[in-house]
C-alpha positions as CSV (number, residue, x, y, z in Angstrom):
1,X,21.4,-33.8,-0.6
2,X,25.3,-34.5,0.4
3,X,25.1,-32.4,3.9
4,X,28.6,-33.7,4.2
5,X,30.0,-31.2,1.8
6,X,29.9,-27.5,3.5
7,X,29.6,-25.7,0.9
8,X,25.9,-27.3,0.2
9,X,25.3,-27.3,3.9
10,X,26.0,-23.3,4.1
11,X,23.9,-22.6,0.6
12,X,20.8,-24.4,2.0
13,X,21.6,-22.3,5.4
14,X,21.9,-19.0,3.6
15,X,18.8,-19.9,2.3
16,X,16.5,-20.4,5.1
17,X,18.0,-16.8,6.3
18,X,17.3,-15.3,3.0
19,X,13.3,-16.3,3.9
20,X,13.9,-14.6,7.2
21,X,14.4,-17.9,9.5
22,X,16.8,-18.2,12.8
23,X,19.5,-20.7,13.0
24,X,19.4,-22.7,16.5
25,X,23.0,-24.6,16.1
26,X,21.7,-27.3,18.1
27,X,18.2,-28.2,15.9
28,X,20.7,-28.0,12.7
29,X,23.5,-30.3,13.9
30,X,20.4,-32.7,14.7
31,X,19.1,-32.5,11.0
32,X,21.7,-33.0,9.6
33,X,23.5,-35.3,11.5
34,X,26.8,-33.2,12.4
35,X,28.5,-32.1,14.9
36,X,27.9,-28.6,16.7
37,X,31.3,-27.9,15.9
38,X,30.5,-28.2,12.2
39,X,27.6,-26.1,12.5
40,X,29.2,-23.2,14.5
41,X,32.5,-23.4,11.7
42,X,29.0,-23.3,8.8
43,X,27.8,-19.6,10.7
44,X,31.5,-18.0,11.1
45,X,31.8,-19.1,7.1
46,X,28.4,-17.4,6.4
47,X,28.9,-14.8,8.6
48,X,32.4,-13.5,6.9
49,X,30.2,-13.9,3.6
50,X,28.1,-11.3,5.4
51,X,25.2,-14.0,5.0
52,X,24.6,-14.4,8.7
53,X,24.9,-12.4,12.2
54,X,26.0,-14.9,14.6
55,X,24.2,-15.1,18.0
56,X,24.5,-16.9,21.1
57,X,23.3,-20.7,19.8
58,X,23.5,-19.7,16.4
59,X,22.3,-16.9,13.5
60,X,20.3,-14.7,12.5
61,X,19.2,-13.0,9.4
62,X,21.7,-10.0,8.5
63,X,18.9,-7.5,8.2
64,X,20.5,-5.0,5.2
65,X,19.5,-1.3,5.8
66,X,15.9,-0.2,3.8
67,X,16.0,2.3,1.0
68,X,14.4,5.8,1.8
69,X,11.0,5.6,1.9
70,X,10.0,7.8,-0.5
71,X,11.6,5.4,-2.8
72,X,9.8,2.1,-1.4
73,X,6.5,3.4,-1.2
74,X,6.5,3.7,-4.8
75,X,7.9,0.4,-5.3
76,X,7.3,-2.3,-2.5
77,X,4.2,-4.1,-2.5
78,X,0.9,-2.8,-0.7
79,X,0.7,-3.6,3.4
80,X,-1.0,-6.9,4.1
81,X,-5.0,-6.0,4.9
82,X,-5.7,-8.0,7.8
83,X,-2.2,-6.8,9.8
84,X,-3.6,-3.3,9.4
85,X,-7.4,-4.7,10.7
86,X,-5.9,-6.0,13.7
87,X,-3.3,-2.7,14.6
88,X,-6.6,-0.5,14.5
89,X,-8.3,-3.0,16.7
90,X,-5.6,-2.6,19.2
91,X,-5.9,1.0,19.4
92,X,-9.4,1.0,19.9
93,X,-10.5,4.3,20.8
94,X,-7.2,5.8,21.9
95,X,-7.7,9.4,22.0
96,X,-3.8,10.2,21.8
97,X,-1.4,8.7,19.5
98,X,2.3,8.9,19.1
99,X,3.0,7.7,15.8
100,X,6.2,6.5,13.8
101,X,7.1,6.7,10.1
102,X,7.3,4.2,7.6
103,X,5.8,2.2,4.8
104,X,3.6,-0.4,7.4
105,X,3.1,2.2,10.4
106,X,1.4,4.5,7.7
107,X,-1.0,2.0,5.9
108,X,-2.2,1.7,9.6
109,X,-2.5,5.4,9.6
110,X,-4.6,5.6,6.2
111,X,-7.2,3.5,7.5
112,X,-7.6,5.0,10.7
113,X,-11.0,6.3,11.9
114,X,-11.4,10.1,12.9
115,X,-13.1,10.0,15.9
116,X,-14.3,12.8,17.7
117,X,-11.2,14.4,20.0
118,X,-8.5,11.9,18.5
119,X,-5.2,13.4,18.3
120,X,-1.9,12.1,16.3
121,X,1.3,13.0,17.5
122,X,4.0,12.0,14.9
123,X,7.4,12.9,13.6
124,X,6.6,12.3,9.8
125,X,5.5,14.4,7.5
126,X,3.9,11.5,5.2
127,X,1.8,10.5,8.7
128,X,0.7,13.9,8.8
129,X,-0.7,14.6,5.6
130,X,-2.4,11.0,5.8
131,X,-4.3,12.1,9.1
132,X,-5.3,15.7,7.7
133,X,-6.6,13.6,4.7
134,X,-9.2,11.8,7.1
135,X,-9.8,14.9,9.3
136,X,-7.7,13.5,11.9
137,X,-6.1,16.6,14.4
138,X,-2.3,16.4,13.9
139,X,0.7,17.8,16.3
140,X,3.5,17.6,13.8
141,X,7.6,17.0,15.7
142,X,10.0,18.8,14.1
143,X,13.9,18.3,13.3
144,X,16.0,17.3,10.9
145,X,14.0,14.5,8.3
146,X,15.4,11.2,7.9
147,X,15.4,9.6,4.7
148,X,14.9,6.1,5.6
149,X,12.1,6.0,8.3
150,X,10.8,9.2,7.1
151,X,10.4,11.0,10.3
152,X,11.9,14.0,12.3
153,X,15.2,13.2,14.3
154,X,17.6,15.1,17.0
155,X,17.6,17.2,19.9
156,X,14.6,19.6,18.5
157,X,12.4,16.4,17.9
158,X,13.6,14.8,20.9
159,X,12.5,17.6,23.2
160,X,8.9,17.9,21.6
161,X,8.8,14.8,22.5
162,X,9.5,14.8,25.8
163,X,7.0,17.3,26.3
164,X,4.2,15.3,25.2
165,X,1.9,12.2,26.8
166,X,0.2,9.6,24.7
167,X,-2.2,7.1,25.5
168,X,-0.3,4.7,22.7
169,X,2.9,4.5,21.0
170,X,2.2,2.7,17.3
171,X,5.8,2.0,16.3
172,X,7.3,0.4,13.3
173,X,10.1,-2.3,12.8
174,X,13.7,-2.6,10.8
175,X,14.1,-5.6,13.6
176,X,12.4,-7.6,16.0
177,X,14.6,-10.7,17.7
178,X,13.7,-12.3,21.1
179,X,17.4,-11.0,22.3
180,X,18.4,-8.1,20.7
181,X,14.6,-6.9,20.8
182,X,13.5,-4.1,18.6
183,X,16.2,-2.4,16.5
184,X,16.8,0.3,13.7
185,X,18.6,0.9,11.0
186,X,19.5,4.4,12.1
187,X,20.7,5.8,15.0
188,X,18.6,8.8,15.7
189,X,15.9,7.1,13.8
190,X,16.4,4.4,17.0
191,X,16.6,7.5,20.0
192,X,13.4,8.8,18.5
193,X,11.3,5.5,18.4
194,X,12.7,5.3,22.2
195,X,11.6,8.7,23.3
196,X,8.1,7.9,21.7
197,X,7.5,4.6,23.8
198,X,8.8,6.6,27.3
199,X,5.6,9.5,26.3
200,X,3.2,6.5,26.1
201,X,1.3,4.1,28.4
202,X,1.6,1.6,25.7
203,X,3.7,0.8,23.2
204,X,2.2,-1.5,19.6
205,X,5.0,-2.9,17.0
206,X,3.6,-3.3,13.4
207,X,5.5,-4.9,11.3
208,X,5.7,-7.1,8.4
209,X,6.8,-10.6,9.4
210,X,10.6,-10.5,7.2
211,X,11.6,-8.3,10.1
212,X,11.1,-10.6,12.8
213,X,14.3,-12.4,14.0
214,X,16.4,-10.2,12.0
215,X,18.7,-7.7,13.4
216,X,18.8,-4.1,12.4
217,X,22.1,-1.9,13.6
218,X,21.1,-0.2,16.6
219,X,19.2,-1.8,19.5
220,X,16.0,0.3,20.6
221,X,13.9,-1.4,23.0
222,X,13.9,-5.0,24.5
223,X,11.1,-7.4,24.1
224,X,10.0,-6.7,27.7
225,X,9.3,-2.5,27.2
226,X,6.7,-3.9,24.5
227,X,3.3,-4.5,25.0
228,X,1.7,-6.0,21.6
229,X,3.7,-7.2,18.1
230,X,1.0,-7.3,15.2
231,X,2.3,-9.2,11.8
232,X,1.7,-11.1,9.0
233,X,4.7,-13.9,10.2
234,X,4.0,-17.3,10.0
235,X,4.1,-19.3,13.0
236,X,7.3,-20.6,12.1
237,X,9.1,-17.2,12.2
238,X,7.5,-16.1,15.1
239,X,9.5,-19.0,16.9
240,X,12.4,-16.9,16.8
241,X,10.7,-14.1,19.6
242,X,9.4,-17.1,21.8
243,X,9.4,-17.3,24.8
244,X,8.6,-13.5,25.4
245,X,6.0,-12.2,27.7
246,X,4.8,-9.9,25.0
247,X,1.5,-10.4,23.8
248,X,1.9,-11.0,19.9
249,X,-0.7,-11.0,17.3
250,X,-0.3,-13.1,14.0
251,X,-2.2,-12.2,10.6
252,X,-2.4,-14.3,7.4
């Protein structure tokens, strides 16, 4: 492969952030045998292309907003099994759970056990109606309903939420990078996923392993606020959230 020529260097770049991989300038100018220079002048091209979001010491996938969920959970393809084994096995016997929307977050939800006193606190309807379906006693949050996460947002939701305690938070992903932490898509989408951490003792990412070292739009917690990350990632991707002192569970 001529590396010297950057338009082949930045198509086999775009690439390996189309599969969801970081860029670390330094490790690529190595492989390839150029200069930094040429590597940092690669990530502005891709990053006008709006291929790439440059970060300190290099890029990151541009993580592109999700379609409503109504509309994926007709089309995407079903949760990865083993992911949602090992989310139940960290909740354990939580008796109160605070619980976000979306596609992976409520595969979790359809295989959760009723057990006797259990309560689910969530902001989406879909999460409701799963937990009624397995006798599971839901406190619904209200507000306006947000067609990409699927859940409640604004001040109504907000202060239901502050008036609430959970024993965990099980929260889903648009983002995850070892910087920028957990992000959203949407705004409110992001002040609700924040209010639900603060009303629980601990806080559980679930999230399918494309999302990790990508970037969504709005920040919502750093690395440090969250206490287990459950995915399907390889080990390669989950490079790009190391070092971390988060304790983070892979799945195959």
């Amino acid at each position: 492969m001529p590396l010297n020529v950057p338009d082949i260097r930045q198509a086999e770049l775009a690439a390996r952030l189309r599969g969801g991989h970081q860029i670390v300038a330094v490790d690529v100018a190595n492989e390839y045998g150029v200069s930094i220079d040429t590597v940092r002048r690669d990530i502005l091209a891709l990053e006008a292309d709006g291929k790439a979001q440059r970060v300190r010491g290099g890029a990151v996938p541009v993580a592109a907003p999700a379609a409503p969920l109504h509309t994926r959970l007709a089309s995407e393809a079903p949760v990865n099994r083993s992911m949602i084994k090992v989310a139940i096995e960290e909740i354990s016997d939580a008796q109160t759970l605070i619980v976000d929307g979306g596609r992976t977050v409520l595969a979790v939800v359809e295989h959760l056990s009723a057990q006797n006193g259990r309560l689910v606190i969530t902001p989406s309807p879909w999460v409701a109606i799963a937990c009624q379906n397995r006798d599971i006693d839901v406190f619904m949050l209200g507000g306006a309903l947000r067609a990409q996460g699927g859940i409640a947002t604004g001040e109504n939701a907000l202060d239901r939420v502050a008036g609430v305690s959970a024993d965990i938070a099980v929260l889903g992903a648009c983002g995850l990078d070892r910087d920028f932490g957990l992000s959203s898509d949407d705004y409110d989408e992001a002040q609700m996923k924040r209010a639900m951490h603060q009303a629980a003792g601990r806080t559980i990412i679930v999230t399918e392993g494309a999302k990790l070292g990508r970037r969504a739009r709005h920040r919502t917690l750093p690395l440090a606020e969250i206490d287990v990350i459950v995915s399907d990632a390889p080990p390669d991707a989950a490079k790009a959230l190391r070092p971390c002192t988060t304790k983070l569970v892979l799945t195959t």
